[in-house]
C-alpha positions as CSV (number, residue, x, y, z in Angstrom):
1,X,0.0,0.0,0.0
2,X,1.5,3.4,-0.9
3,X,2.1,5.7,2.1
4,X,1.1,9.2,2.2
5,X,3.3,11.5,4.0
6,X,3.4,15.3,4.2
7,X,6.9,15.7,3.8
8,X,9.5,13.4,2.1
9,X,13.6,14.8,2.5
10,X,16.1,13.4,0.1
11,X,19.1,13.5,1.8
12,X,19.9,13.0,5.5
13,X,22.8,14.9,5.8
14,X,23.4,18.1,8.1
15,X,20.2,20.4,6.2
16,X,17.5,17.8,5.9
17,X,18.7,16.1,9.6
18,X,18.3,19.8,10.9
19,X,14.5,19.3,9.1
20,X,13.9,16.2,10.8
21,X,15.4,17.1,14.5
22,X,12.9,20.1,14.2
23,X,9.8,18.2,13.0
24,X,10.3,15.3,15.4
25,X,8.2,17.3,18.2
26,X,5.4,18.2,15.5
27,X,3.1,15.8,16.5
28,X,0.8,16.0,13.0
29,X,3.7,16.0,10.5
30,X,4.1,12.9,8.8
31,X,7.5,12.7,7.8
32,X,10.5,10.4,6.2
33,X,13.7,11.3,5.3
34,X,15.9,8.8,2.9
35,X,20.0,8.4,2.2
36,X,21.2,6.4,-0.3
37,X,24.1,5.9,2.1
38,X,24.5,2.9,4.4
39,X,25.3,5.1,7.5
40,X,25.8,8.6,8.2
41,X,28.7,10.3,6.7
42,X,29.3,13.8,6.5
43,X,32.4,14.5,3.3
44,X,34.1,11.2,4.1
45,X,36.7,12.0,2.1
46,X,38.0,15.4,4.3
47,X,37.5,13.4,7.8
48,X,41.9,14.7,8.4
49,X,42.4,14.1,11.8
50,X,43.3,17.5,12.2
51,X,40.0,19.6,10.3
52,X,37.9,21.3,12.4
53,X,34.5,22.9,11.6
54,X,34.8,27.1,11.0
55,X,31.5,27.5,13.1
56,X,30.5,27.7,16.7
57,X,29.0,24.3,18.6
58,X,25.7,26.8,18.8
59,X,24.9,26.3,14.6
60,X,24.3,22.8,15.1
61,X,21.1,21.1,13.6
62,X,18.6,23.0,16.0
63,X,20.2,25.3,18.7
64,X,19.4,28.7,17.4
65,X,15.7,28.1,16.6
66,X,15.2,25.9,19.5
67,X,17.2,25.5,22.1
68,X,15.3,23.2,24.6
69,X,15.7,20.3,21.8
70,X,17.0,17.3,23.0
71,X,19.3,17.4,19.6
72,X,20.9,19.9,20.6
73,X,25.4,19.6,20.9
74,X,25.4,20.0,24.3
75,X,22.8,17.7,25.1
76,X,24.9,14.8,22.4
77,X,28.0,16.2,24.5
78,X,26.0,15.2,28.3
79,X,24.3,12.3,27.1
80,X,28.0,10.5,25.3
81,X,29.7,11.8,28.7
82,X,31.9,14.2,27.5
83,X,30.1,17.5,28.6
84,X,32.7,18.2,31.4
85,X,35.8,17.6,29.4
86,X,34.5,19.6,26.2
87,X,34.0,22.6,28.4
88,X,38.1,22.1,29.8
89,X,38.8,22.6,25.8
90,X,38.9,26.6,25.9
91,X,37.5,26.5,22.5
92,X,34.0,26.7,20.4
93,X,35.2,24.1,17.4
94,X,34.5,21.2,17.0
95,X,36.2,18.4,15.1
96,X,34.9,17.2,12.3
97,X,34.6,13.9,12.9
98,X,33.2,14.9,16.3
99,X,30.5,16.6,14.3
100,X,29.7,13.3,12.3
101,X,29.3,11.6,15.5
102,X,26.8,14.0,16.6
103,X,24.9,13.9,13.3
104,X,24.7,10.0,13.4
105,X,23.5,10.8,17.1
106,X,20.7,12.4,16.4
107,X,19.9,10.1,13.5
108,X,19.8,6.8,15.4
109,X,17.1,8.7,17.3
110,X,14.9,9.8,14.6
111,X,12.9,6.5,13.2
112,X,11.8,8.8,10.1
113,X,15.7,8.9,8.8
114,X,16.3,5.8,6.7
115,X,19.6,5.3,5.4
116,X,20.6,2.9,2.5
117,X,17.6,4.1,0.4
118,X,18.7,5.3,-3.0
119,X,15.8,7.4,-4.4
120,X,15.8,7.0,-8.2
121,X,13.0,8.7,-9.6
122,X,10.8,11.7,-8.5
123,X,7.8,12.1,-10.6
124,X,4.1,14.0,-9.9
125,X,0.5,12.3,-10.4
126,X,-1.1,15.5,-10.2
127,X,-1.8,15.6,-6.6
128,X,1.3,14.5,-5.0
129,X,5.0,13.7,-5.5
130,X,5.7,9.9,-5.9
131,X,9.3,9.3,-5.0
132,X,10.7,6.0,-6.2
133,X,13.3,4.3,-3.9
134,X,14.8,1.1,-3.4
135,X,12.8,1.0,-0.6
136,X,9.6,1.0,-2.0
137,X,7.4,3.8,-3.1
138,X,5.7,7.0,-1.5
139,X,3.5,9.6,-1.8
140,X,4.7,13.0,-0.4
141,X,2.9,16.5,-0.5
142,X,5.9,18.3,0.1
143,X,9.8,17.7,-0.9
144,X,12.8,18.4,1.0
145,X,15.6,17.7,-1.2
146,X,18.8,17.8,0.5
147,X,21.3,16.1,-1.6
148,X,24.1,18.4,-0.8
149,X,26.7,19.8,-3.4
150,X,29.0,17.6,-6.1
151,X,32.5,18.3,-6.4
152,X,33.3,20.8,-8.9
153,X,35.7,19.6,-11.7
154,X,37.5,22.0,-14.0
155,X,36.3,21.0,-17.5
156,X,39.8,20.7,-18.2
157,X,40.9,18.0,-15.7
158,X,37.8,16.2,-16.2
159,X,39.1,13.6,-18.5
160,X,42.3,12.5,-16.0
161,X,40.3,11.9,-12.8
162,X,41.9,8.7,-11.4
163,X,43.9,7.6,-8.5
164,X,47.0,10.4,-9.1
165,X,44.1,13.0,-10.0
166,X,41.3,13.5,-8.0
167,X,39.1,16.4,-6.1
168,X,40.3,17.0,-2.6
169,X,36.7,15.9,-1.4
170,X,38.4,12.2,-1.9
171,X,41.9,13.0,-0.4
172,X,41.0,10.9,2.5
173,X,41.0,7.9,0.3
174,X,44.5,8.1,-1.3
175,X,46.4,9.2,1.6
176,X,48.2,5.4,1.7
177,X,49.7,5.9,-1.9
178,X,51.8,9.8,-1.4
179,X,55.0,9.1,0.6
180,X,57.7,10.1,-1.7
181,X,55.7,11.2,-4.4
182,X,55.3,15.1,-5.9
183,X,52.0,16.8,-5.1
184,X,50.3,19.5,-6.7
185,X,47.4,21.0,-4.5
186,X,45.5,23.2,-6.8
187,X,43.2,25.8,-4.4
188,X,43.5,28.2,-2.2
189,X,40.5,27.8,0.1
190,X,40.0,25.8,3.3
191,X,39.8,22.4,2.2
192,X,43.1,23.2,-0.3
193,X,44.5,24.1,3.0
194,X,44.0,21.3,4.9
195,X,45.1,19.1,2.5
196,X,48.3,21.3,2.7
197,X,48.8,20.7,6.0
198,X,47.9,17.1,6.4
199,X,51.0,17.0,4.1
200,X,53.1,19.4,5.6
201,X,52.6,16.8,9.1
202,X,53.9,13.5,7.3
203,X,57.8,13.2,8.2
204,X,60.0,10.2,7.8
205,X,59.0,7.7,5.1
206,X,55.7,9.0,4.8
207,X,56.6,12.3,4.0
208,X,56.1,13.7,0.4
209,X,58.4,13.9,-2.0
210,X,57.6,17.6,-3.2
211,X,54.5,20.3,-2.4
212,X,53.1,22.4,-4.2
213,X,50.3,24.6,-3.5
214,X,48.6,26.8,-6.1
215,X,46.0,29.4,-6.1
216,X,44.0,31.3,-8.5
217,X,43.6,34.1,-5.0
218,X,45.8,37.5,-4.8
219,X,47.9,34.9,-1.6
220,X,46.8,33.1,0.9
221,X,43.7,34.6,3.1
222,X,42.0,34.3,6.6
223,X,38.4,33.9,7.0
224,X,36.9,37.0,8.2
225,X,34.8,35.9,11.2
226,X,34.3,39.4,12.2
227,X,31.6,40.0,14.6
228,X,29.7,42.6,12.2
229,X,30.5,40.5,9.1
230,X,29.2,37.5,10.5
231,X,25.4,39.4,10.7
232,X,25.6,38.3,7.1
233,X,24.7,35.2,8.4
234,X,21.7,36.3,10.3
235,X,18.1,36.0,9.3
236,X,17.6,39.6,8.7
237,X,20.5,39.4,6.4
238,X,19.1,36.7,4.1
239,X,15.9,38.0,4.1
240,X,17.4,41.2,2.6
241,X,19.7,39.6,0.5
242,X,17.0,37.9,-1.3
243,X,15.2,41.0,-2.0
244,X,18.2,42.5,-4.3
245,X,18.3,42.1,-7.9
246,X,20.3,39.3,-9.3
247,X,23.3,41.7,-10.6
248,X,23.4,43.1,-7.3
249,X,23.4,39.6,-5.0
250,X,26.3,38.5,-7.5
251,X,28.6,41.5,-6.8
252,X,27.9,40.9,-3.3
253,X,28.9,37.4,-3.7
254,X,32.3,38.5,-4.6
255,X,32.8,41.1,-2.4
256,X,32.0,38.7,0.7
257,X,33.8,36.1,-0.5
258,X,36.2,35.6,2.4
259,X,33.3,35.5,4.8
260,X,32.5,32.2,3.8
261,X,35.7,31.0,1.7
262,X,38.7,32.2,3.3
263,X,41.2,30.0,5.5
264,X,40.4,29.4,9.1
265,X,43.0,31.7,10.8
266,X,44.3,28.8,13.0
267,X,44.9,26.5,10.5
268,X,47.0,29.5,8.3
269,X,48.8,29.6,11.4
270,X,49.9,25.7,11.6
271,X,50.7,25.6,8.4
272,X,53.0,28.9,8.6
273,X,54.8,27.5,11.5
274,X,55.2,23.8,9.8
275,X,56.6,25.9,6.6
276,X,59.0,27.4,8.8
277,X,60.5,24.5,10.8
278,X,60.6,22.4,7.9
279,X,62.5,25.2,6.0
280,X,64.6,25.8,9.3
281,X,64.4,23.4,11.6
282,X,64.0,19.9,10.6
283,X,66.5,17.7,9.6
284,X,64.3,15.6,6.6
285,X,62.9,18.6,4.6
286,X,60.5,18.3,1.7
287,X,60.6,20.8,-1.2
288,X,57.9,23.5,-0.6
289,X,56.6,25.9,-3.6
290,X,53.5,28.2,-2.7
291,X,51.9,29.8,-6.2
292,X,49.6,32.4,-5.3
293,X,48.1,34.4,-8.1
294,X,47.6,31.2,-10.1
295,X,45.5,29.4,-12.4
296,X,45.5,25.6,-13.3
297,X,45.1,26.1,-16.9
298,X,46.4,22.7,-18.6
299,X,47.1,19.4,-17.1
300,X,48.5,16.6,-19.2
301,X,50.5,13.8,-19.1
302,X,54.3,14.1,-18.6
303,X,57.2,13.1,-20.8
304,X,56.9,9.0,-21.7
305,X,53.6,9.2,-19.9
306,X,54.8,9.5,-16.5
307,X,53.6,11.4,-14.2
308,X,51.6,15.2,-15.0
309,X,52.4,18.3,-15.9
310,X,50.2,21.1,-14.6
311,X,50.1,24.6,-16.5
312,X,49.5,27.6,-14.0
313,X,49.1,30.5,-15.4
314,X,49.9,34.0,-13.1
315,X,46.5,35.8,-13.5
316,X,48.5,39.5,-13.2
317,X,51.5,39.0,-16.1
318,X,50.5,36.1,-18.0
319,X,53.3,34.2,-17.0
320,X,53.3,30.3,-16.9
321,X,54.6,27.8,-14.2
322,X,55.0,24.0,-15.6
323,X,55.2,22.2,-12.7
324,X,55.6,18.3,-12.7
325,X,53.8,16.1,-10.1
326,X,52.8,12.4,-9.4
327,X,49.5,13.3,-7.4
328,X,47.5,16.6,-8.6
329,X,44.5,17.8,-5.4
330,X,41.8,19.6,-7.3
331,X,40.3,21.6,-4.0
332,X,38.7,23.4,-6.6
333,X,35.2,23.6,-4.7
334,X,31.4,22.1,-5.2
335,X,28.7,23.3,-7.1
336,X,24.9,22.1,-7.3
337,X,23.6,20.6,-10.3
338,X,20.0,19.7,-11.0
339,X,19.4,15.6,-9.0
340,X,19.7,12.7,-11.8
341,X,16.5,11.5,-9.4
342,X,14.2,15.1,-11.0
343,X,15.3,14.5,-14.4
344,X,11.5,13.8,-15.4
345,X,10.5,17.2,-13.4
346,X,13.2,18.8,-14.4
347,X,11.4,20.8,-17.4
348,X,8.4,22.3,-14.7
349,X,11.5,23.6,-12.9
350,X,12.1,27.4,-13.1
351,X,16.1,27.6,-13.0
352,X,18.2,30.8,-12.9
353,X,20.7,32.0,-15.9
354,X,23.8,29.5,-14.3
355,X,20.8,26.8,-14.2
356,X,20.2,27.2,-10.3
357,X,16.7,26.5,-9.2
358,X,14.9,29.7,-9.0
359,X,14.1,29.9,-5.2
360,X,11.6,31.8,-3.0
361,X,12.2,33.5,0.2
362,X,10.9,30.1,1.9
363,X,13.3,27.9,0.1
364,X,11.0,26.4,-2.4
365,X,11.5,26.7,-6.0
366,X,9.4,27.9,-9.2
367,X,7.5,24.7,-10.7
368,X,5.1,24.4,-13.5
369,X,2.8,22.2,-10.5
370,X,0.0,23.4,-7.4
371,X,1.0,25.7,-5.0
372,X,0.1,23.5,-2.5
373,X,2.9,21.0,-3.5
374,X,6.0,22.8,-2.9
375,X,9.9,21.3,-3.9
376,X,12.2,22.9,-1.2
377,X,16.5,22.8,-1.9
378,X,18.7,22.8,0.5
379,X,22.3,24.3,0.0
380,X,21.1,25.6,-3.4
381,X,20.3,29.0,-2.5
382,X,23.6,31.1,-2.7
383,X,22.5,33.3,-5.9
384,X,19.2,33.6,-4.1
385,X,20.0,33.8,0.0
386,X,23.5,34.6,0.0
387,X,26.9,33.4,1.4
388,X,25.1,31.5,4.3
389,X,23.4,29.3,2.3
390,X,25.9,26.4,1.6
391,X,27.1,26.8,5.2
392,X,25.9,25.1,8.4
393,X,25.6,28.2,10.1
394,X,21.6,28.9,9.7
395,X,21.1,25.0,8.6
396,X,18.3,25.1,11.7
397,X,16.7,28.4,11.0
398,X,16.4,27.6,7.2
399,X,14.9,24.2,8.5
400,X,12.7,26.4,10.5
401,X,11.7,28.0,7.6
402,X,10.8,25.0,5.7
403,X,8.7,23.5,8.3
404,X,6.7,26.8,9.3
405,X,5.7,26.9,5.5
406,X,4.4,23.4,5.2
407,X,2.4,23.9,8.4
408,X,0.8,27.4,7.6
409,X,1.5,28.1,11.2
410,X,4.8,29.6,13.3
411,X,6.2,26.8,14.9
412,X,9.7,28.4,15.2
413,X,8.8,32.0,15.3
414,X,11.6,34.0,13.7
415,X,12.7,36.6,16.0
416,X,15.1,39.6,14.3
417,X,18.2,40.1,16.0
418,X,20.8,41.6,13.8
419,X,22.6,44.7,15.2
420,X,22.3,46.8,11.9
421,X,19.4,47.8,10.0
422,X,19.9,46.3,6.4
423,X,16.6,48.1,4.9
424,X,14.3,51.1,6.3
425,X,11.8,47.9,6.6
426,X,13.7,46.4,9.6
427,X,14.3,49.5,11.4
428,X,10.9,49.1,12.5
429,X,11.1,45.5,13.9
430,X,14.8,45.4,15.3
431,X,15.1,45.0,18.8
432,X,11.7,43.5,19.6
433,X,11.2,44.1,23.5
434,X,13.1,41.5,25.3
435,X,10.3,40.6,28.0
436,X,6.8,40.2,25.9
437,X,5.8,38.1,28.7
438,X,5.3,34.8,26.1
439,X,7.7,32.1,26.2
440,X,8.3,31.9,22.2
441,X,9.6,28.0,23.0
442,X,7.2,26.4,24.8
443,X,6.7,22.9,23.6
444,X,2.3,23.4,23.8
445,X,3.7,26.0,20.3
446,X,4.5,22.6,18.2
447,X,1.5,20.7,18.7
């Protein structure tokens, strides 16, 4: 018998969890969310012993919409017994695999995740989505699709990916096969960086050959966690942001960049001071060539087919480095294309001139279907909602979102709290009064 559920999430990693943690207390949502995975993984590829996550332990799946969850990070941290000593760590990061224990936590705890169900088609009757899994068949109103991003390629590596190319979101994988070997990490952002200093760590016989490390970026830049700069990732701000034209959102893109993209100032500093003693200090050196200012612009095989040649070209004199390598790290980024599983629905869908799906202020997109039926994406809305989007940062308020739109009702009421004033609008309604004598969290709210 086909089942008939309000809300079906494809996906189950950090933005569609964060949809289930919230909905668990809604007592009339009917609700499943489906992985193709076996288990919960979260980029299994970057799990470096090292990597931790550029946001505070308070962005987690539910905490700033509703703290008196019981999936919140401090309550995974009391229930594991770990609270104490987590506190003794002077520090609001987390490691990443921490992270990915606390995400298949709160999974184990939520019946509605199922995990090793592939969905492979997603068509529409005409009064509901029916998703094909390998599970079985079902019959949603609603979508949550929460795939996450792919691994952006450049077109012109795409024909060499193998086990000496590869994107860094599979480093993990080929870290037995590098001692001794030349290594070209093309990227200048924070997952280029860690691969850099995972690298720069090895010593003896599992040290590397030769690094280099290229960039298409002006050098080598922090992450500006700035507390005025980090209102970008408020509420207020996305709302806002939404509002602006599209030429508009795209030159703040690039001006805010470094806000989302830039290098964890920590992790510049460890590799800095690795660069320096293995330069100075340490007896077994490796040879070390940071390219800043570059751009991978051919990558072929080297002389008697051994090996690669990368061509970077300086983007300010035109100048070109050849530099040989055995293993070439394309930390070259992710992007969102369209799920194979919509490619029958794909046509209804409105997309955007880079073939985004046109989005609305509630996460939904533009669909040739019912209003009543609404297709929400997940980590799909940075043209539309601004840096914050692919970031776990408002992961529980977009959830919120989601949720209080399928319901018709405020579940989550979304309280404005940003310091500045981003429109004459929201001078108005900053700074709500702090006692309204409600509790906006009281659990009778949900029901």
């Amino acid at each position: 018998m086909l089942e008939h559920l309000d809300l079906v999430g494809i996906g189950a990693g950090p933005s569609n969890l964060s949809v289930a943690a919230l909905s668990a207390p809604v007592g009339r949502l009917r609700c499943k969310f489906l992985d193709r995975q076996p288990t919960q993984r979260w980029y299994p590829g970057l799990m470096l012993s090292a990597a931790v996550l550029q946001v505070s332990h308070l962005k987690d799946l539910v905490t700033l919409v509703d703290p008196t969850s019981r999936y919140t990070f401090l309550n995974f941290l009391a229930r594991t017994g770990r609270l104490h000593r987590f506190a003794s760590l002077h520090t609001p990061l987390i490691a990443r695999r921490e992270y990915e224990s606390y995400l298949r936590w709160v999974s184990d705890q939520l019946d509605e995740v199922q995990f090793g169900c592939a969905v492979e088609e997603v068509t529409f009757d005409g009064q509901a989505f029916r998703v094909e899994s390998t599970r079985g068949t079902y019959a949603a109103q609603h979508l949550s699709i929460g795939v996450g991003p792919r691994p952006y390629v450049p077109e012109l590596a795409t024909g060499t990916l193998g086990e000496d190319v590869f994107h860094s979101s599979d480093f993990g994988y080929h870290t037995d096969s590098l001692a001794g070997r030349d290594v070209v990490v093309v990227g200048g952002g924070q997952s280029g960086a860690e691969v850099v200093e995972h690298l720069l760590q090895r010593s003896g016989r599992d040290a590397v050959g030769s690094l280099t490390w290229a960039s298409r970026r002006i050098g080598f830049q922090p992450l500006d966690e700035s507390p005025f700069t980090n209102e970008w990732f408020h509420p207020d701000y996305v709302r806002y942001f939404h509002g602006l034209s599209q030429s508009r959102r795209s030159q703040l893109l690039d001006a805010q960049q470094l806000a989302s993209d830039g290098i964890s100032k920590g992790l510049l500093e460890s590799i800095y001071r690795r660069l320096y003693h293995n330069d100075f200090v340490d007896s077994d050196r490796i040879r070390t060539t940071l390219l800043p200012g570059r751009e991978l612009t051919g990558l072929c095989r080297g002389p008697g087919g051994k090996g690669w040649r990368t061509t970077l070209t300086h983007i300010d004199t035109g100048e070109i480095d050849s530099v040989g390598a055995d293993i070439v790290v394309l930390a070259t980024g992710y992007h969102f294309p369209l799920p194979e599983f919509l490619h029958t629905l794909g046509g209804r869908i409105a997309r955007t001139n880079c073939g985004l799906p046109q989005l609305a202020a509630d996460y939904s997109v533009s669909w040739a279907g019912p209003a009543g039926n609404k297709m929400f994406f997940l980590n799909a809305g940075k043209l539309s909602h601004g840096i914050a989007d692919p970031n776990l940062s408002l992961a529980s308020w977009r959830a919120a979102t989601v949720l209080n739109t399928i319901t018709e009702t405020p579940l989550y009421p979304d309280l404005r709290s940003s310091t500045c004033s981003w429109d004459v609008a929201d001078r108005a309604a900053t700074h709500p009064p702090v006692d309204s004598g409600v509790d906006l969290l009281t659990e009778s709210s949900r029901q």
